[in-house]
C-alpha positions as CSV (number, residue, x, y, z in Angstrom):
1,X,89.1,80.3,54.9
2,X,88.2,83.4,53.3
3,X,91.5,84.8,50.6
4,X,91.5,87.7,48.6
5,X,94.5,89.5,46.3
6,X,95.7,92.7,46.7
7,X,95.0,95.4,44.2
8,X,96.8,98.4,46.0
9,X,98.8,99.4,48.7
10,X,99.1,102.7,50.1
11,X,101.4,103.0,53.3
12,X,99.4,101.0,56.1
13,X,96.6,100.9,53.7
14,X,96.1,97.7,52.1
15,X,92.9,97.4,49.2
16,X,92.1,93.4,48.7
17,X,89.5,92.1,46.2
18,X,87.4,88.6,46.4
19,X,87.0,89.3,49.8
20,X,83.0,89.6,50.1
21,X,82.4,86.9,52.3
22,X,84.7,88.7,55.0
23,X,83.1,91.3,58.0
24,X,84.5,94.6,59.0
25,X,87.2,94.5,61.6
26,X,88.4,90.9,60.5
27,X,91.8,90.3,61.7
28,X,93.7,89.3,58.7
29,X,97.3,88.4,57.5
30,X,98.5,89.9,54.6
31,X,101.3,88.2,52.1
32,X,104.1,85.6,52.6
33,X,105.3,87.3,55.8
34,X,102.0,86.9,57.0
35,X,101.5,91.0,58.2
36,X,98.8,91.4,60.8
37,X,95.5,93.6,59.8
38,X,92.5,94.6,60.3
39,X,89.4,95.6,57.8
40,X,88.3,98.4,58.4
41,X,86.1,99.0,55.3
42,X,84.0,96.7,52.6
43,X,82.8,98.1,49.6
44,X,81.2,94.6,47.8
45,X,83.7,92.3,47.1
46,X,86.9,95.3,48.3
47,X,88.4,95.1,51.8
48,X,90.3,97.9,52.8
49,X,92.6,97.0,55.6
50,X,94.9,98.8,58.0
51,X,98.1,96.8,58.3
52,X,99.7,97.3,61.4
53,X,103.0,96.9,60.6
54,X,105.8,98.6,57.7
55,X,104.1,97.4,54.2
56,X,107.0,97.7,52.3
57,X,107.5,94.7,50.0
58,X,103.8,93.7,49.9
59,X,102.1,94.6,46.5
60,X,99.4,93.8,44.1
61,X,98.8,90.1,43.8
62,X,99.8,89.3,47.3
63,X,97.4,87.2,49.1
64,X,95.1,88.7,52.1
65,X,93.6,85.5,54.5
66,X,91.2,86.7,56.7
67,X,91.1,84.6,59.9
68,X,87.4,85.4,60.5
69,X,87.4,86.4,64.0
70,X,88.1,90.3,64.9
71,X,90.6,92.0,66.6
72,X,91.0,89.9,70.2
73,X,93.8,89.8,73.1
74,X,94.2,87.2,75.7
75,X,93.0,88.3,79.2
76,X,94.5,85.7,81.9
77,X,97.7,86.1,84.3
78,X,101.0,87.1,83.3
79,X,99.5,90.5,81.9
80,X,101.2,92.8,85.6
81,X,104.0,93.6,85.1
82,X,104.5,93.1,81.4
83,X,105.2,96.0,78.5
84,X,103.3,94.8,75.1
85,X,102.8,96.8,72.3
86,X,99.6,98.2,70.1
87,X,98.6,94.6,69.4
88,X,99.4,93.4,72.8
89,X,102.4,91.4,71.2
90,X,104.8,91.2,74.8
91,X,108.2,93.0,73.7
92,X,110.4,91.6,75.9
93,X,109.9,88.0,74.6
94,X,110.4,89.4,71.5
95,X,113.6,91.3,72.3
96,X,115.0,88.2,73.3
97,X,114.0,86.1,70.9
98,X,114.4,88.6,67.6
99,X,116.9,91.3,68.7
100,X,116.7,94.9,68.9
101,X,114.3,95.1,66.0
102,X,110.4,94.0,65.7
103,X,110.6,91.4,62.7
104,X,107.4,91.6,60.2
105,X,105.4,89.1,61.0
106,X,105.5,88.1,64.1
107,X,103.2,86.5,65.7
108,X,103.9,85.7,69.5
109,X,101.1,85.1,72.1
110,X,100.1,88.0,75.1
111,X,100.7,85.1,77.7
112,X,103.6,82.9,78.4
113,X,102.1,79.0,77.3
114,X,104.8,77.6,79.5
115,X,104.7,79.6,83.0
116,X,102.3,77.5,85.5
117,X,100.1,79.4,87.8
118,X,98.8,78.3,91.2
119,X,94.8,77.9,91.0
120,X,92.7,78.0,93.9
121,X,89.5,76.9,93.7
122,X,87.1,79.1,95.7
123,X,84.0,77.5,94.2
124,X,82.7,73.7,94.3
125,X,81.4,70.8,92.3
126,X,78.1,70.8,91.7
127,X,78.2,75.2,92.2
128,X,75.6,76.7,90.1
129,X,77.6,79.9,88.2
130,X,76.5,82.4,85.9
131,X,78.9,85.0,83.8
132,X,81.4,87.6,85.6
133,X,81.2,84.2,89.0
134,X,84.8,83.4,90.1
135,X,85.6,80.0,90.1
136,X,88.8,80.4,91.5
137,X,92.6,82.7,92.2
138,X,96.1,82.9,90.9
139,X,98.5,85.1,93.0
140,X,99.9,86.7,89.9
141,X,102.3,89.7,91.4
142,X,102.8,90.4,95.3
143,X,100.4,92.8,95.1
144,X,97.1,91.1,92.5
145,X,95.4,88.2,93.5
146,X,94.1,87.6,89.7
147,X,90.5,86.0,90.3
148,X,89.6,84.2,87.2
149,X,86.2,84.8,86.2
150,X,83.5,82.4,84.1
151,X,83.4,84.1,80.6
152,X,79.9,86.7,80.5
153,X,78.1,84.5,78.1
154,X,78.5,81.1,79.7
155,X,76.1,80.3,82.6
156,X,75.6,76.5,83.8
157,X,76.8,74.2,86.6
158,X,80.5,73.2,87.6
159,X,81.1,69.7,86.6
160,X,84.7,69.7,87.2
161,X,87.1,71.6,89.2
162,X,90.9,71.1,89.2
163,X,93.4,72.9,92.0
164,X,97.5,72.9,91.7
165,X,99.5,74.2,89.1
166,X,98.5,74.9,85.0
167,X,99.2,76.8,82.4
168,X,97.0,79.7,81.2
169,X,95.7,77.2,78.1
170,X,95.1,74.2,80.2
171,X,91.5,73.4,81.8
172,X,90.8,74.0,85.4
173,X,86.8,73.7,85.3
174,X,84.2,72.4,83.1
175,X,80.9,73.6,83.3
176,X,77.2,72.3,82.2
177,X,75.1,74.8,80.3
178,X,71.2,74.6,79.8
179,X,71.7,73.1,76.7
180,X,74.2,70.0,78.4
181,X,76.9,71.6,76.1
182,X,80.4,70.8,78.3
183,X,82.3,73.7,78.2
184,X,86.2,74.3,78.7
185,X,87.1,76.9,81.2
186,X,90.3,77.8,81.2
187,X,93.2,80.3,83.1
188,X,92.9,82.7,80.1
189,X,89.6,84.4,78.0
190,X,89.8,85.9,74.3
191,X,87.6,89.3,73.9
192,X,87.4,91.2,71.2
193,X,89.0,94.9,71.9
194,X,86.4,97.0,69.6
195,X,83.6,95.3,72.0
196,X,83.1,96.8,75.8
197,X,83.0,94.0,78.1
198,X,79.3,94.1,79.8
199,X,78.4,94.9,83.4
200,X,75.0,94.4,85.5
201,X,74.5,98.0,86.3
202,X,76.1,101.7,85.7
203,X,76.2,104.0,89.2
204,X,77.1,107.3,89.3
205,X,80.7,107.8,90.3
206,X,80.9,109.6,93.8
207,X,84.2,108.2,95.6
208,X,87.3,110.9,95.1
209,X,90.3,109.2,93.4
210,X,92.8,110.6,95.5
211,X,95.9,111.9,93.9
212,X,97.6,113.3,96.5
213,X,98.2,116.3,94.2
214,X,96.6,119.6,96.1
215,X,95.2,121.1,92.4
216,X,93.8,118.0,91.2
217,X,92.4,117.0,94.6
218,X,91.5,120.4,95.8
219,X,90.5,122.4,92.7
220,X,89.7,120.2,90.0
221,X,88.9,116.9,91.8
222,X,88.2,113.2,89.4
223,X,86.3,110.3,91.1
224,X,86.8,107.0,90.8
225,X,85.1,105.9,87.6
226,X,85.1,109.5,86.3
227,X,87.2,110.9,83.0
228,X,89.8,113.6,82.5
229,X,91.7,114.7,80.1
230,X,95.6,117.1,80.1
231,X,96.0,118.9,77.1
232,X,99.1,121.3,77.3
233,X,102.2,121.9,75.1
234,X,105.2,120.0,74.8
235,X,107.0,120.1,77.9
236,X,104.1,121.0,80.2
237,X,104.3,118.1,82.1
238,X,101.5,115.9,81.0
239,X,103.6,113.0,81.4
240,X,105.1,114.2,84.5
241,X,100.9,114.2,85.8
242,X,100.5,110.9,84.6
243,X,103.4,109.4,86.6
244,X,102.3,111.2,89.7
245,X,99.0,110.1,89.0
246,X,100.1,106.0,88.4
247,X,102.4,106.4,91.6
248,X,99.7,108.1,94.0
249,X,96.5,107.2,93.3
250,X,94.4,105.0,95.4
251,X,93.5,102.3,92.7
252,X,94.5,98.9,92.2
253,X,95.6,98.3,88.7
254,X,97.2,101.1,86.6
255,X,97.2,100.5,82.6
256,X,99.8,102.9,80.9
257,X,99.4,103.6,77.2
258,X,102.0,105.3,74.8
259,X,100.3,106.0,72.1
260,X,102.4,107.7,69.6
261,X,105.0,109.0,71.9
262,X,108.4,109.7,71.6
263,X,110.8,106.4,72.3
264,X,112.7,108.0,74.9
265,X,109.5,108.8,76.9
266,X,108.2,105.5,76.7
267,X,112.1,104.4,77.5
268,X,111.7,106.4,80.8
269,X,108.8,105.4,81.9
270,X,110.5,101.4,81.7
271,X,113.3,102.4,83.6
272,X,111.2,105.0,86.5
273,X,108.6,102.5,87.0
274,X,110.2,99.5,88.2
275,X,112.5,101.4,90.5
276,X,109.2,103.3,92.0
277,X,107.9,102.0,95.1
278,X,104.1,101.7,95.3
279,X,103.5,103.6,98.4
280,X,100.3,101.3,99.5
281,X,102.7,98.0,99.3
282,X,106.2,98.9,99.5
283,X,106.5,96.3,96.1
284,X,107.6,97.7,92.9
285,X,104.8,99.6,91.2
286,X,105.3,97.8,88.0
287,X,103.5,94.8,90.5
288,X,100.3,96.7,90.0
289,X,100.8,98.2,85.8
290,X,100.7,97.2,82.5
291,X,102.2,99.0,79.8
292,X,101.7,99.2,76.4
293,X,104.1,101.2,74.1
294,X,103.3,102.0,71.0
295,X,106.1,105.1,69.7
296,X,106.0,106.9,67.3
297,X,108.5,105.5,65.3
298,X,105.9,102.4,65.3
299,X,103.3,101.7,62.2
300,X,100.7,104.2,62.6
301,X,97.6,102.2,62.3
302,X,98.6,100.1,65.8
303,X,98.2,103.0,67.0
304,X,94.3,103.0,67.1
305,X,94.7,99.5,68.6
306,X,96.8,100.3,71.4
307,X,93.8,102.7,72.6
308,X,91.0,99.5,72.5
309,X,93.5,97.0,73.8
310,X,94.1,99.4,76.9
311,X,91.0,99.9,77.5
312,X,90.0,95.9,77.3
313,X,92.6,95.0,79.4
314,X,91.6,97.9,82.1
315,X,87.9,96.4,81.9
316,X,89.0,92.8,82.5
317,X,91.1,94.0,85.8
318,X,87.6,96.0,86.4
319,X,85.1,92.6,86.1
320,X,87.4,91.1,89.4
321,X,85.9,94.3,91.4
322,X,89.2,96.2,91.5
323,X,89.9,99.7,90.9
324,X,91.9,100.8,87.7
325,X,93.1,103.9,86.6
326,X,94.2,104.0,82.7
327,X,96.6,106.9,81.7
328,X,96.7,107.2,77.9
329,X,99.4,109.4,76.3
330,X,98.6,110.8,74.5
331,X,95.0,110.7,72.2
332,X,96.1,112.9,69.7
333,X,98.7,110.6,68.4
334,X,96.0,108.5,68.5
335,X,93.8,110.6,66.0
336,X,96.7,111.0,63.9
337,X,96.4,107.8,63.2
338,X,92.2,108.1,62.5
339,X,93.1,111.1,60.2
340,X,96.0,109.0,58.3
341,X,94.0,106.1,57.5
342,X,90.6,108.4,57.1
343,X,92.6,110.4,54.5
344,X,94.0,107.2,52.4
345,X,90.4,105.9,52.3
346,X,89.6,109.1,50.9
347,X,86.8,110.1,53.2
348,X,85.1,113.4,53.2
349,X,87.3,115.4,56.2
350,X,86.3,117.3,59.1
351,X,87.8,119.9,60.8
352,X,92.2,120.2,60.0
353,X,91.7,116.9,57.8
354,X,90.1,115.0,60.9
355,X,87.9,112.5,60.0
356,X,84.1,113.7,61.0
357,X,83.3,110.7,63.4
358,X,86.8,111.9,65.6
359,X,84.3,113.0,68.5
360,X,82.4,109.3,68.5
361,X,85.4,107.5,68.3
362,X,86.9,109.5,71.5
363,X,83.4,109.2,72.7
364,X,83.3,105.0,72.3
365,X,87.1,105.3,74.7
366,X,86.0,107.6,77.8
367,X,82.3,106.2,78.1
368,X,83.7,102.9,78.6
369,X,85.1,104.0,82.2
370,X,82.7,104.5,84.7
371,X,81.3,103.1,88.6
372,X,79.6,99.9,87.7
373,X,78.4,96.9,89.4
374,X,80.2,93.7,87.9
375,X,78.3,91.3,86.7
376,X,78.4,87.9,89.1
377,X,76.4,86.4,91.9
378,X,78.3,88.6,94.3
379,X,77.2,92.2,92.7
380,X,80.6,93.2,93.3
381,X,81.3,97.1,92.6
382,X,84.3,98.0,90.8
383,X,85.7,101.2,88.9
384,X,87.6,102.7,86.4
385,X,89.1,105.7,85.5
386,X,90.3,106.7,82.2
387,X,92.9,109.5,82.3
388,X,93.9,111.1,78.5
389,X,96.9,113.1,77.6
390,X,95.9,115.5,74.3
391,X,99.0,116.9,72.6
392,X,97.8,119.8,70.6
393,X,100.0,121.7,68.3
394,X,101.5,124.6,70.2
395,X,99.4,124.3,73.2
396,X,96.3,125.6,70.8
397,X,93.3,124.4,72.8
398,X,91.1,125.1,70.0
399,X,92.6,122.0,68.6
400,X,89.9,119.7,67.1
401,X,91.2,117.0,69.3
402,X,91.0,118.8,72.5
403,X,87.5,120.2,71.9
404,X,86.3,116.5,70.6
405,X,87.5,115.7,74.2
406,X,86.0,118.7,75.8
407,X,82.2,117.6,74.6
408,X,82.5,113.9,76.6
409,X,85.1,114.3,79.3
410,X,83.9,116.3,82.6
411,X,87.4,117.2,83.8
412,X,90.0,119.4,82.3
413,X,93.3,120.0,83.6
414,X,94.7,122.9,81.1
415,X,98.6,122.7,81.1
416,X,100.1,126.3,81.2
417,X,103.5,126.1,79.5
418,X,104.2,129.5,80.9
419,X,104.0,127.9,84.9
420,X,106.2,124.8,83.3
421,X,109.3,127.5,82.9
422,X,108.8,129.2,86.2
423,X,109.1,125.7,87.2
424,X,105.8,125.4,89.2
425,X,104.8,122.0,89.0
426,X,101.5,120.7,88.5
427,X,101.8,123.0,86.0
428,X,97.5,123.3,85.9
429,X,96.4,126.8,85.2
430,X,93.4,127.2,87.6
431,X,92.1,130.3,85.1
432,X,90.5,127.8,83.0
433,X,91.0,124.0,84.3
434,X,87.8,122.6,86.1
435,X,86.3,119.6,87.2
436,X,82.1,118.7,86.7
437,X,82.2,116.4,89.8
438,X,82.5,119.1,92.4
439,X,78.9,118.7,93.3
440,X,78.8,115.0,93.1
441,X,82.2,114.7,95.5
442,X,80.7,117.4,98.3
443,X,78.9,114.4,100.3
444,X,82.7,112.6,99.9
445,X,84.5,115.4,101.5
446,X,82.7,116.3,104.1
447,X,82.9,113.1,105.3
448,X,86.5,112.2,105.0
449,X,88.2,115.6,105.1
450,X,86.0,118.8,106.8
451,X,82.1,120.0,106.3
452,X,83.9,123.2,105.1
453,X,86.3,121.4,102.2
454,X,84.1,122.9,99.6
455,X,83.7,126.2,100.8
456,X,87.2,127.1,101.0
457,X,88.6,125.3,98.4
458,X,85.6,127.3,96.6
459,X,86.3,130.8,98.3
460,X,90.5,129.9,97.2
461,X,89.6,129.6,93.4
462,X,87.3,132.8,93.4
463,X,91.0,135.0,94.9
464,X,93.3,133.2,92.4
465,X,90.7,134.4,89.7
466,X,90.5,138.0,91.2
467,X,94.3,138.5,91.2
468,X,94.1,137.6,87.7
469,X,92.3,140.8,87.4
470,X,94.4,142.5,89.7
471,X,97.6,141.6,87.6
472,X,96.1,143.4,84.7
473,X,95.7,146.5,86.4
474,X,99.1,146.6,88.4
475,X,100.6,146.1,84.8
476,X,99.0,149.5,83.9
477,X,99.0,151.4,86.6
478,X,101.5,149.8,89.0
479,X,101.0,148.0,92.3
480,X,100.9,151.7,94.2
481,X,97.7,152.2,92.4
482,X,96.1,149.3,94.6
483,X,93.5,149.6,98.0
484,X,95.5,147.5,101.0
485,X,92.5,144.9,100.8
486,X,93.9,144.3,97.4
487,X,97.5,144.2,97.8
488,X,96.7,142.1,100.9
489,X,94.8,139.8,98.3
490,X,97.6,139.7,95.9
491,X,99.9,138.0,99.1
492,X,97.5,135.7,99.9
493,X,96.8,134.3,96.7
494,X,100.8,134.0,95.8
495,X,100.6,131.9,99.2
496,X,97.5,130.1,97.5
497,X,99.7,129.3,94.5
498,X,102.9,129.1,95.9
499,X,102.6,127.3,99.0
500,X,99.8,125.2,98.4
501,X,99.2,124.5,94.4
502,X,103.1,124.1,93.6
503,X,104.4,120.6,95.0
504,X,107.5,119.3,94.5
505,X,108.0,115.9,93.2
506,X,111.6,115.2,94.5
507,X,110.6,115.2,97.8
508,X,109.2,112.7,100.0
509,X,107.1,115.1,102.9
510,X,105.9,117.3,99.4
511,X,105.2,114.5,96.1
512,X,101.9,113.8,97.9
513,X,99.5,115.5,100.1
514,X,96.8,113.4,102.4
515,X,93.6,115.2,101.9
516,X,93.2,116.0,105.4
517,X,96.6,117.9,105.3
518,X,95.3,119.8,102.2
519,X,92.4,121.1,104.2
520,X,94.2,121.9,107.0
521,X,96.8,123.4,104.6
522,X,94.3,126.0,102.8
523,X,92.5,126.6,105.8
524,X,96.3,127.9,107.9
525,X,96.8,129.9,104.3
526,X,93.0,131.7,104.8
527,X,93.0,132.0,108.0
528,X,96.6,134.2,107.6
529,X,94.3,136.1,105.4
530,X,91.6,136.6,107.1
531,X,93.2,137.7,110.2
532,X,95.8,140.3,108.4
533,X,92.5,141.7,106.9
534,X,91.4,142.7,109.8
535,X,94.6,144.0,111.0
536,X,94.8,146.4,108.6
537,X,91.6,147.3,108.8
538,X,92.7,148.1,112.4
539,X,95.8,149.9,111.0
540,X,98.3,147.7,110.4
541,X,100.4,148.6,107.4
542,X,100.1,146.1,104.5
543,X,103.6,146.3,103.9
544,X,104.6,145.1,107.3
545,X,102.0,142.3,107.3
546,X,103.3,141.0,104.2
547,X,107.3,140.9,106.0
548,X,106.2,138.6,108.9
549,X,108.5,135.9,109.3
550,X,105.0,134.0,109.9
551,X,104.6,133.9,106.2
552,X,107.9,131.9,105.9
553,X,106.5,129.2,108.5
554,X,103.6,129.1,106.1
555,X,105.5,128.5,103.4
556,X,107.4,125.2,104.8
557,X,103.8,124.0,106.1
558,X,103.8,121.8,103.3
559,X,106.6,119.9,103.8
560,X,106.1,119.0,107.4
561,X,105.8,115.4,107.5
562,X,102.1,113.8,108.2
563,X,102.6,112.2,111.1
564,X,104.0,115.9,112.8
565,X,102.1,118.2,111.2
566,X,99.2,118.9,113.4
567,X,101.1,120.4,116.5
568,X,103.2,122.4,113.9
569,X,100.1,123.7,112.0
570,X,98.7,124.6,115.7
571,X,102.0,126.2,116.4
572,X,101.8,128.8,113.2
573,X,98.4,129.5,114.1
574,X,99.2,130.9,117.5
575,X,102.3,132.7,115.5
576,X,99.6,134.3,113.2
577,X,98.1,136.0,116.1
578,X,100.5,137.0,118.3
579,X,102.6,138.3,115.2
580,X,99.6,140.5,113.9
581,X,98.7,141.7,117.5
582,X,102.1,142.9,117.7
583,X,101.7,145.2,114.5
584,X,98.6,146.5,115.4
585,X,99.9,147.3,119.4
């Protein structure tokens, strides 16, 4: 047992000497009340060590113990459904069992010891296994069979396999290894959070993640295994995305992180989420999510934590071969933290007091999503998405945060503040959002939706940027000053925006949007356009066009439901015609 003695404490900095014979990122317990911490430097026989909870009443002389092992969580079942905090500490046990109020010192285990699980043996005596193999299943929600996986350095033969009921500690198999050593496998694994868990192969992602929301999907598309981030302004809606994302979103498994955020967010999120109905299953959708709050009225340093214990629990979900989709909210409070301890340790600062490895530590998060295949006998593929809120101060993207994020994510969904008050919601400004897995999704689309997805959707984004430059002359000049190809433009692509990019969340026909119906969608919106180009090209007066009660049929379009909204669609498209043959006659 390694001990050392404090020598200074500053805020969730702690500074312990005699501790040379500890290693960097050492989970250790500081003083009587036994405060959980990590070392995060060593400079000879000096330990400095974020504590990750309130230091006050812990001084000089206090004793540090290091428990020589770093910073691990239990992975096993019980973790679906369940809120946890930074630490993955479960807060409703600890609500019930210490009030209102974390206590210091607490030190409760990720998974109930007493709940017994169902196993089911899939494998048999005598079964050669090597790491990432499942041996067997627990049905942990209604939703996740939880497959229970030989640990990824442990390869040998199955000398003993139990079925019934157990507890996550208790042994179900034993296997043989090479070297005859017996070893204990058990319901529940340890892994280290700072430490990606391994996989047999990386693949480029190519499947769309489908969102059901028409600018994400349409314009600015992610793929399973891909990475995005939403920077925007308070009250933009990032958290608004990330529900509708968690909700929507063809995945399996949906890890929520609030890093940092205001209680009341994380408070809403609690109460929304178990009364939301997973669309796929018709169960809850806290049957298929973890959360992990972590507020801002929390220690900073757990913080950090909360970010590698996410992304470790999203990875173990990954290993079964199921598709997860983590949403954390937001990273900057997250680097708040990295400049708060960078700053105490008295480390030479980057840009606005950011410490200069900020980009490789954002770097170490997103690169561990991605397409991979598992590693097992089975070569089972799995992906996962990681999905990060940036809060930058004032909605200034040149925020060192947001650009950090900008160099390693290749989708950007840029939260206009300015569309959040005229209520249009996804409020992503398509002037400078965009996605770097267009190209890679084209094969995707034009098999599941229409050979011409791309195209359009292409040909859509070119007219919203074009009225942009529009709306800067009409506020010089005036509207007057405009050619009727122009004006004509300027209706179709408040249509565009309108009637296609602004969805609305409260109702049922409208909070999501099949991709089919989003192709079919645009092309009723262009093909309005097209059509009234012509027409006044054949004399038509632009004004008239843009009065046709047509363009109110259009405008519902959206909210036709999907099982009706292919005869209605066919319907508007005859009214397109014979309304614009009308002006022209």
């Amino acid at each position: 047992m390694i001990t050392g003695k404090i020598i200074k404490v500053s805020g969730p900095l702690v500074v312990a000497e005699g501790m040379r014979e500890a290693n960097m990122f050492d989970v250790v317990r500081v003083g009587e009340m036994q405060l959980i911490g990590e070392i995060i430097e060593m400079r000879g026989d000096r330990a400095s060590i974020q504590v990750y909870e309130e230091t006050a009443g812990i001084g000089p002389g206090d004793v540090v113990v290091s428990t020589g092992a770093p910073l691990s969580v239990e992975l096993g079942p019980g973790l679906i459904t369940n809120i946890y905090d930074g630490i993955l500490r479960p807060l409703d046990v600890m609500f019930k069992k210490y009030g209102t109020n974390i206590t210091k010192g607490i030190n409760e285990p990720s998974l109930d010891r007493e709940k017994k699980w169902t196993f089911v043996p899939v494998v048999e005596k005598g079964a050669k296994l090597v790491g990432g193999d499942i041996i067997g299943t627990v049905k942990e929600t209604a939703i996740i069979v939880h497959k229970i996986l030989v640990p990824p350095n442990v390869e040998g033969e199955i000398t003993e396999i139990a079925q019934g009921e157990f507890t996550v500690a208790d042994t179900v198999a034993k296997i043989k290894t090479a070297k005859n050593e017996i070893i204990d496998l058990t319901l529940m694994q340890k892994w280290a959070v700072r430490k990606a868990r391994p996989y047999a192969e990386k693949l480029p992602p190519n499947t769309l993640m489908t969102t059901g929301q028409r600018s994400i999907d349409a314009l600015f598309p992610v793929p399973k295994g891909g990475t995005a981030c939403i920077p925007g302004p308070f009250g933009s809606g990032k958290t608004v995305v990330q529900h509708q994302l968690a909700k929507w979103s063809d995945v399996d498994v949906v890890v929520y992180i609030g890093c940092g955020e205001r209680g009341n967010e994380m408070t809403d999120v609690l109460r929304e989420f178990p009364e939301l109905k997973d669309p796929r299953s018709g169960y809850s959708l806290m049957e298929r999510t973890v959360l992990i709050a972590n507020t801002s009225d929390m220690p900073i340093a757990a913080r950090e934590a909360s970010v590698y214990t996410g992304i470790t629990l999203a990875e173990y979900f990954r290993d079964m071969g199921y598709s997860v989709a983590i949403m954390a909210d937001s990273t900057s409070r997250w680097a708040e933290a990295l400049r708060e301890m960078s700053g105490r340790l008295e480390e030479m600062p980057g840009e606005e007091g950011y410490p200069a490895y900020l980009t490789s530590r954002l770097a170490q998060f997103y690169e561990r999503a991605g397409r991979v295949v598992c590693l097992g006998s089975d070569k089972r593929e799995a992906t996962l998405t990681a999905i990060g809120a940036v809060s930058p101060t004032g909605g200034d993207l040149a925020d060192p945060v947001v650009q950090a994020t900008l160099r390693i994510v290749k989708v950007f969904w840029g939260l206009d503040a300015n569309l959040a008050y005229q209520r249009h919601f996804p409020a992503i400004n398509w002037l400078n959002s965009y996605s770097l897995y267009k190209e890679r999704l084209e094969p995707w689309f034009t098999e599941n939706a229409d050979k011409n997805w791309t195209p359009i959707m292409a040909d859509a984004l070119k007219m919203l940027q074009t009225e942009s430059e529009l709306q800067e002359i009409v506020k010089l000049v005036g509207i007057d000053a405009l050619s009727s190809g122009d004006r004509l433009l300027l209706e179709a692509t408040r249509s565009i925006r309108e009637d296609f990019l602004l969805q609305d969340a409260f109702s049922i026909d409208d909070s999501f949007s099949a991709t089919q119906k989003q192709y079919d969608l645009m092309s009723l919106i262009m093909e309005f356009y097209q059509k009234a180009a012509k027409a006044v090209e054949n004399g038509a007066n632009i004004e008239q066009v843009a009065q046709l009660a047509v363009r109110e049929q259009i405008g519902r379009a959206k909210s036709i439901p999907i099982d009706k909204y292919k005869n209605e669609y066919a319907e508007i498209s005859k009214a397109i015609d014979e309304e614009l043959n009308g002006l022209i006659s």
